[in-house]
C-alpha positions in Angstrom: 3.4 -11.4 -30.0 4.4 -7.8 -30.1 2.6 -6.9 -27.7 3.6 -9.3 -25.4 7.2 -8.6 -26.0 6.3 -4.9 -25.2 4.5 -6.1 -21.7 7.8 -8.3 -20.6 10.0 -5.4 -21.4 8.0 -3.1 -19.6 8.2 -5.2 -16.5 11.8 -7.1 -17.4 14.3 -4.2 -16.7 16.4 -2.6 -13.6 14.0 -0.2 -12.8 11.5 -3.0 -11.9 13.9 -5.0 -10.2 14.9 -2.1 -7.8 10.8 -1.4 -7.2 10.5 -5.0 -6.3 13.5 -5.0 -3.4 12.3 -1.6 -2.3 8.6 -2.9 -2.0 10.0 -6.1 0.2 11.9 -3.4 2.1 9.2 -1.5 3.0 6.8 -3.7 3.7 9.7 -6.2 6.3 9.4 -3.7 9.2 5.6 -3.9 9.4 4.6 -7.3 10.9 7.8 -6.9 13.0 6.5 -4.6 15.0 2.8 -6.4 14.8 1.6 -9.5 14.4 5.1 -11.0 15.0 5.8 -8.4 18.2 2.8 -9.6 19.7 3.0 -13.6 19.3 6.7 -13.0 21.2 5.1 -10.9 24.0 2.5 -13.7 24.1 4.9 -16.5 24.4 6.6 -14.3 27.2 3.6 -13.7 28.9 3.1 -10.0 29.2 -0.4 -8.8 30.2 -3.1 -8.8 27.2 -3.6 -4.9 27.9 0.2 -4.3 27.1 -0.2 -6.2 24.1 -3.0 -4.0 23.1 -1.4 -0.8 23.4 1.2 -2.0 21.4 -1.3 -1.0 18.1 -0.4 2.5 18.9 3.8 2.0 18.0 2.3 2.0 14.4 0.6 5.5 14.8 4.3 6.9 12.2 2.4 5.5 9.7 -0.6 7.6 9.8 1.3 10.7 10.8 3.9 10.1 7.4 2.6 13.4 6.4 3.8 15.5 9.0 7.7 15.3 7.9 6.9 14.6 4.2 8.3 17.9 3.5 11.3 17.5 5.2 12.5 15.1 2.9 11.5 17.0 0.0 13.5 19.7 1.1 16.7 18.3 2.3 19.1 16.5 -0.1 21.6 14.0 1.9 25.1 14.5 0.7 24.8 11.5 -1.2 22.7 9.4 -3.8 20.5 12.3 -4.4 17.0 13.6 -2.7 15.1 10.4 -2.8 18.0 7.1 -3.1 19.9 9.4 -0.2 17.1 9.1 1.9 16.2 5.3 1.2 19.5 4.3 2.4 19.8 6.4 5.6 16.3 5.0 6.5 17.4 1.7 5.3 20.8 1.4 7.3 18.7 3.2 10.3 15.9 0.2 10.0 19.1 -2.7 10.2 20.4 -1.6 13.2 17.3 -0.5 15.1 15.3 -4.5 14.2 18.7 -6.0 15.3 18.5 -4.1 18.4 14.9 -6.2 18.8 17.3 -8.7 19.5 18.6 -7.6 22.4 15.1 -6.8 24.2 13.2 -8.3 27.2 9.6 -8.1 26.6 8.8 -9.6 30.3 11.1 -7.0 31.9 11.7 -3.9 29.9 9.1 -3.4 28.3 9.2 0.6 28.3 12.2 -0.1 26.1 10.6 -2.4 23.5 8.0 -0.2 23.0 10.5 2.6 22.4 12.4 0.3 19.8 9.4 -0.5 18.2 8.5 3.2 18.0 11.5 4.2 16.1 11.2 1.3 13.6 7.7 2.7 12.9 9.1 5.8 12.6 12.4 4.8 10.4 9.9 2.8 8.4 7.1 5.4 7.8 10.4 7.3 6.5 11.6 5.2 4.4 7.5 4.9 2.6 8.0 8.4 2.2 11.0 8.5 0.2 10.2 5.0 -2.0 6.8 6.2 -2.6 8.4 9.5 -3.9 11.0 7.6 -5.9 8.5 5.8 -7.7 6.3 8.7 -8.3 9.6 10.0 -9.7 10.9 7.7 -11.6 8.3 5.9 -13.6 6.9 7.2 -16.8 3.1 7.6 -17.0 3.5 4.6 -19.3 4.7 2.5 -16.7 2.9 3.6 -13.4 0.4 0.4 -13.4 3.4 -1.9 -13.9 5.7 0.1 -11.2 3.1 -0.2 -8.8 2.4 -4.0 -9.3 5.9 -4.4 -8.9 6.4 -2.3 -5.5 3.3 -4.1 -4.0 4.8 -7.7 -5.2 7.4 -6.9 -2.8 5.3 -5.7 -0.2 3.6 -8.5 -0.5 6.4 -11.1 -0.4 7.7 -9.1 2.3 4.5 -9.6 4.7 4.8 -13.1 3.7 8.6 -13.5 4.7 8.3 -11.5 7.9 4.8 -12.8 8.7 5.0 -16.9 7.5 8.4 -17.5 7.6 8.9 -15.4 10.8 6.1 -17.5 13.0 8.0 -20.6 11.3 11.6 -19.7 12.7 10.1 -18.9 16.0 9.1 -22.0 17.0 12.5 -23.5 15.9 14.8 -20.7 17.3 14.4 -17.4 19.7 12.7 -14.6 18.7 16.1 -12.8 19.5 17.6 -15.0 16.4 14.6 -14.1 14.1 14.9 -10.2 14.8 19.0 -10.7 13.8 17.2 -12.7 10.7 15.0 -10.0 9.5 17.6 -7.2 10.1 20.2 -9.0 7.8 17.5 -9.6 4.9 16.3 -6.0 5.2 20.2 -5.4 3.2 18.0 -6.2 0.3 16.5 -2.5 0.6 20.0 -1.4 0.1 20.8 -3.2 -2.8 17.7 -1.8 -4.1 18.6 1.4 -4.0 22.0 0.5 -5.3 21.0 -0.6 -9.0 17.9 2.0 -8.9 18.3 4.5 -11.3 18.5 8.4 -10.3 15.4 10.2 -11.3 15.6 13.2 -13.7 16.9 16.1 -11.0 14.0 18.1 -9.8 14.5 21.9 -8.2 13.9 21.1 -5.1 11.7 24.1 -2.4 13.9 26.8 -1.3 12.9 26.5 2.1 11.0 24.7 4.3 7.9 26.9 4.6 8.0 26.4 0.6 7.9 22.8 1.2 5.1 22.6 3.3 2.6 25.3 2.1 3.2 24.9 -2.1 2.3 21.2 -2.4 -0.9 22.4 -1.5 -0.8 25.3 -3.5 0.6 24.2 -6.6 -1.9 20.9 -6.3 -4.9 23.3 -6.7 -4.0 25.3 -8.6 -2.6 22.5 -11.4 -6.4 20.2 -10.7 -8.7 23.7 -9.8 -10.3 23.8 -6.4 -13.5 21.9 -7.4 -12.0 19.6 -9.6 -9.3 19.2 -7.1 -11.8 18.9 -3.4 -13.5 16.4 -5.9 -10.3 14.3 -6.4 -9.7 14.0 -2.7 -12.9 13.0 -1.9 -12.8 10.4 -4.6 -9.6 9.5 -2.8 -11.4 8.8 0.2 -14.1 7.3 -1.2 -12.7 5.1 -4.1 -12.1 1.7 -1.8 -14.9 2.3 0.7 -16.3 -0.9 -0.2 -13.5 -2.9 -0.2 -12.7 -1.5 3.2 -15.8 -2.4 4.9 -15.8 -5.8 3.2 -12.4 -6.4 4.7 -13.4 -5.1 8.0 -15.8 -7.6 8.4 -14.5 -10.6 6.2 -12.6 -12.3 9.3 -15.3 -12.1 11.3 -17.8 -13.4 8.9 -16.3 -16.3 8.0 -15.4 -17.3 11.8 -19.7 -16.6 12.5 -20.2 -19.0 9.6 -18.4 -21.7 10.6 -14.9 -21.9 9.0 -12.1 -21.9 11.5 -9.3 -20.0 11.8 -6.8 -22.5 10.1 -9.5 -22.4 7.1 -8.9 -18.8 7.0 -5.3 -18.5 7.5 -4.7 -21.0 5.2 -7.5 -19.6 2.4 -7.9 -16.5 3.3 -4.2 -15.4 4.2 -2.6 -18.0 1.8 -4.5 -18.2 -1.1 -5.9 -14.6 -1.1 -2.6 -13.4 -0.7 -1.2 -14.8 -4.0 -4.2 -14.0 -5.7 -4.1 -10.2 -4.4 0.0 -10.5 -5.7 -1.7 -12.0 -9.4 -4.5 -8.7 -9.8 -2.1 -6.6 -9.4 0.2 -7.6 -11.8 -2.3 -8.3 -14.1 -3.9 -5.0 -13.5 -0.5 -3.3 -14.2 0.1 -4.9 -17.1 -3.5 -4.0 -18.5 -3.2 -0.4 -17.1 -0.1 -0.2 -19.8 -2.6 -0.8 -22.2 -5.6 1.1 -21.8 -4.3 3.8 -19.1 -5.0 5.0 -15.6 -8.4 6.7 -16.7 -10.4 3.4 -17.6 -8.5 1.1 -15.2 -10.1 3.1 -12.7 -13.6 2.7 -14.4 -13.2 -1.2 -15.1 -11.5 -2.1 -11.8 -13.4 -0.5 -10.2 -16.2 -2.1 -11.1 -15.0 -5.3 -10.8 -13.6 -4.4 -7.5 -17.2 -4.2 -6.4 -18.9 -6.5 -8.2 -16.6 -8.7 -6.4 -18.2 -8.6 -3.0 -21.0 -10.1 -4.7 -19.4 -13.6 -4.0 -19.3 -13.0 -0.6 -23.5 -12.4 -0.8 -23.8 -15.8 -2.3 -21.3 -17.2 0.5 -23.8 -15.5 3.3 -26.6 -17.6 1.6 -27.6 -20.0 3.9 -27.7 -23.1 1.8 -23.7 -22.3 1.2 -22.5 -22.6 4.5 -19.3 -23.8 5.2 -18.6 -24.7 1.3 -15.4 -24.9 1.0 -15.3 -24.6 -2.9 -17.2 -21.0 -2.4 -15.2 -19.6 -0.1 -11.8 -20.6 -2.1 -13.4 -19.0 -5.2 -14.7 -16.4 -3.0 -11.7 -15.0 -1.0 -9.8 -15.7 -5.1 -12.2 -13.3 -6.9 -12.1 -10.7 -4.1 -8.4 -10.5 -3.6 -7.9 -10.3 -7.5 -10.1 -7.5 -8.1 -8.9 -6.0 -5.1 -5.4 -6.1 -6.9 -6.6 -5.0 -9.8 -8.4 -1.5 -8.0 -5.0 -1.4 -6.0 -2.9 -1.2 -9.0 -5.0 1.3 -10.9 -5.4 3.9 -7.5 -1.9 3.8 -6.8 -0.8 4.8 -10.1 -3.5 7.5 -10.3 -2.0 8.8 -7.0 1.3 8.7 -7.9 0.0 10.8 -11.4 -1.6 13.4 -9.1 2.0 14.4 -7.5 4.5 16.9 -9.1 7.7 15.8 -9.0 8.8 18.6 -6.8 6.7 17.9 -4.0 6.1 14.5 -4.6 7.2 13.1 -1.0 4.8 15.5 0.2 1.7 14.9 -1.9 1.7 11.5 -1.8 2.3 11.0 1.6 -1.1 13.4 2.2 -3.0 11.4 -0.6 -2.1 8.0 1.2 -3.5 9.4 4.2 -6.7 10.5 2.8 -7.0 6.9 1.6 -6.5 5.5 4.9 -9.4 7.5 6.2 -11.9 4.8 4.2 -9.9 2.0 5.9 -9.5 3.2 9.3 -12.3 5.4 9.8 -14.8 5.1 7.3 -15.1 1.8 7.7 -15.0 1.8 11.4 -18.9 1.3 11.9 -19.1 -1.9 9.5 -19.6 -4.0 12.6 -22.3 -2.1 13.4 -23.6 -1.8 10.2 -23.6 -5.5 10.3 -24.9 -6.5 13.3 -28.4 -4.5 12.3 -28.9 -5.7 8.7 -27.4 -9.3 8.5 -25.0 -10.5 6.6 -26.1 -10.8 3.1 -27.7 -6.8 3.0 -24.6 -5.7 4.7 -22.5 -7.0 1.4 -25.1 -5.5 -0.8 -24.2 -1.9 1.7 -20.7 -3.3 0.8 -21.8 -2.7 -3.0 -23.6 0.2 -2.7 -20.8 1.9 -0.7 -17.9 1.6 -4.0 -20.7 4.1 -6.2 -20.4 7.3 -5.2 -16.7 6.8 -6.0 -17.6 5.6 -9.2 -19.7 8.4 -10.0 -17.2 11.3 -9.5 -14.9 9.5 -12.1 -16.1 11.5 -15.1 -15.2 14.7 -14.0 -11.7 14.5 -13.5 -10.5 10.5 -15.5 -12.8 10.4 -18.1 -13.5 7.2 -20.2 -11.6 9.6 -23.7 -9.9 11.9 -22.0 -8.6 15.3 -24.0 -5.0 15.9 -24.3 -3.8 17.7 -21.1 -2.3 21.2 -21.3 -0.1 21.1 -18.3 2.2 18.4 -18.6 3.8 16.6 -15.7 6.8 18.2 -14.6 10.6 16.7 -15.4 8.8 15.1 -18.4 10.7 14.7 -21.9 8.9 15.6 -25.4 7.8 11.6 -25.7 6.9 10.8 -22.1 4.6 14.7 -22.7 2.7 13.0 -25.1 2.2 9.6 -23.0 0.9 11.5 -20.5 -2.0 13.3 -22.7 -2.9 9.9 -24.1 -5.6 7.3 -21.9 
């Protein structure tokens, strides 16, 4: 009973609260400038290659890293270094989705793709400054439970903007849903208003400081082995998943299922059950620490494209009870690994730089997802189905592998404690 007393309080306080309304508010602008940008320049006819193109308005997000440092740098006159910049970005965000509102996709279309540019852009900014607040914030003690939190409003976010978004659009114009969005993203604000100031960091002198010593002071904290080891565990961590997800639309389509099965399955249900691992995975993380959630969820977020193997079978296509239990046990354990990487990334970052790092460790993850896993198509095409899972498998190991040297299963106390910490939160974060 104690202990689950100690679990709700961990997740039951304002702290949490303002994760979860920063998560919705960064994850809103996404699907406004994707899925939901593209169904309203199909229903206005613009030419499929223009539609295309559009991909590219969403290039901020993998170029976050390039003016990291300047918000680790600058301090707005208000709030502090990271709440100051959450609300300019925020405020920014509101007008720039209600000016969606007042676009033409059939006749300016130069325009719309300038608008959508800058939301990218406002919302890349604003994931550099939450992901820096978190990293902040949260105690090593509650990193798995922060980062369930944030990504339970990401994920409600994806489903208001993407669900409910589609739903109002066949009941009013796109104009009215983009005036919608831009009045729920206040939420963001609000966020910020009850979040709690992290414990004031020195910021860099300058701005050369801010870009060159994040590298620096990273290597020389992890030590250049230990610390070229980390990033390529970083890329390689979620390889597995990535090429399972890749592929998993595609699969299920070749097999049979149709696309409301897998919006309604796939989107639907794995959704929630991706929502469930993570907080499950946070609130287990609190328990037995960052070190051996990465060892047991990862694992399990392996093991779990084994159920898509058995799906490939033959004999099992188009069973609908497999592939409900299928898309449940791979979105859960892919919540679980999400939890436990995200709060190792955030663990990684001083609190100096920490807009900085984080934004360059994200990236490094993205390579598995949008490079790495570029040639699963191939990769599937040649093998087959059910020894391309098995590759799927195989891939998650070498991750796995480089785990002992830098998270072992019993770690020793670490000499260097995290930066801005207090005597009690220095001995949390020498504990597993």
């Amino acid at each position: 009973m104690r202990q689950i007393q100690s679990l709700l309080k961990l997740f039951v306080s304002r702290k949490m609260a303002a994760l979860l309304l920063l998560g919705f508010a960064s994850g809103l602008p996404l699907l406004l400038i994707g899925n939901n940008l593209k169904a309203w320049m199909t229903q206005e006819q613009v030419d499929l290659a223009a539609i295309g193109w559009f991909s590219l308005a969403s290039l901020p997000y993998s170029l976050k890293f390039l003016w990291s440092p300047f918000l680790d740098r600058f301090t707005p006159p208000f709030f502090g270094r990271r709440r100051g910049w959450l609300i300019v970005t925020q405020i920014a965000l509101i007008v720039a989705i209600a000016f969606m509102a007042f676009q033409q996709p059939k006749q300016a279309l130069q325009l719309l793709a300038i608008n959508a540019i800058i939301i990218a852009f406002l919302s890349a900014t604003q994931d550099i400054a939450a992901d820096a607040y978190r990293t902040d914030v949260l105690t090593k003690l509650e990193m798995g439970a922060g980062a369930a939190v944030f990504i339970l409003g990401y994920r409600i976010a994806l489903l208001v903007a993407g669900s409910l978004g589609l739903i109002l659009a066949d009941r009013m114009p796109w104009s009215s849903v983009y005036l919608f969005m831009a009045g729920i993203m206040v939420l963001g604000i609000f966020g910020v208003l009850i979040a709690p100031e992290p414990r004031q960091i020195s910021p860099p002198a300058s701005l050369a400081e801010a870009v060159v010593l994040p590298f620096g002071e990273f290597f020389q904290r992890q030590g250049v082995i230990q610390g070229l080891l980390i990033l390529v565990f970083i890329t390689l961590y979620k390889l597995g998943d990535a090429l399972l997800s890749n592929m998993a639309t595609p699969f299920l389509l070749t097999i049979g299922f149709t696309k409301t099965d897998i919006g309604a399955i796939q989107v639907g249900m794995g959704l929630i059950a991706t929502i469930v691992g993570a907080l499950v995975g946070g609130a287990v993380l609190s328990r037995i620490g960052i070190n051996r959630s990465l060892w047991v969820f990862g694992a399990l977020q392996a093991l779990s494209n084994i159920a898509y193997f058995i799906l490939a079978q033959p004999q099992f296509s188009q069973n609908y009870q497999l592939l409900v239990l299928t898309i449940n046990i791979e979105n859960f354990c892919g919540g679980l690994g999400t939890a436990a990487f995200v709060a190792f990334l955030m663990s990684l970052c001083n609190q100096r730089f920490s807009a900085t790092q984080y934004a360059l460790l994200s990236s490094l993850m993205a390579v598995s997802r949008d490079i790495l896993a570029a040639p699963a198509g191939a990769i599937a095409k040649s093998t087959g189905w059910p020894t391309f899972f098995i590759i799927t498998i195989i891939a998650a190991v070498p991750g796995l592998l480089l785990l002992p040297v830098f998270a072992p299963w019993n770690p020793q106390p670490i000499a260097m404690p995290r930066p801005g910490l207090d005597d009690e939160e220095e001995d949390l974060w020498g504990k597993n």
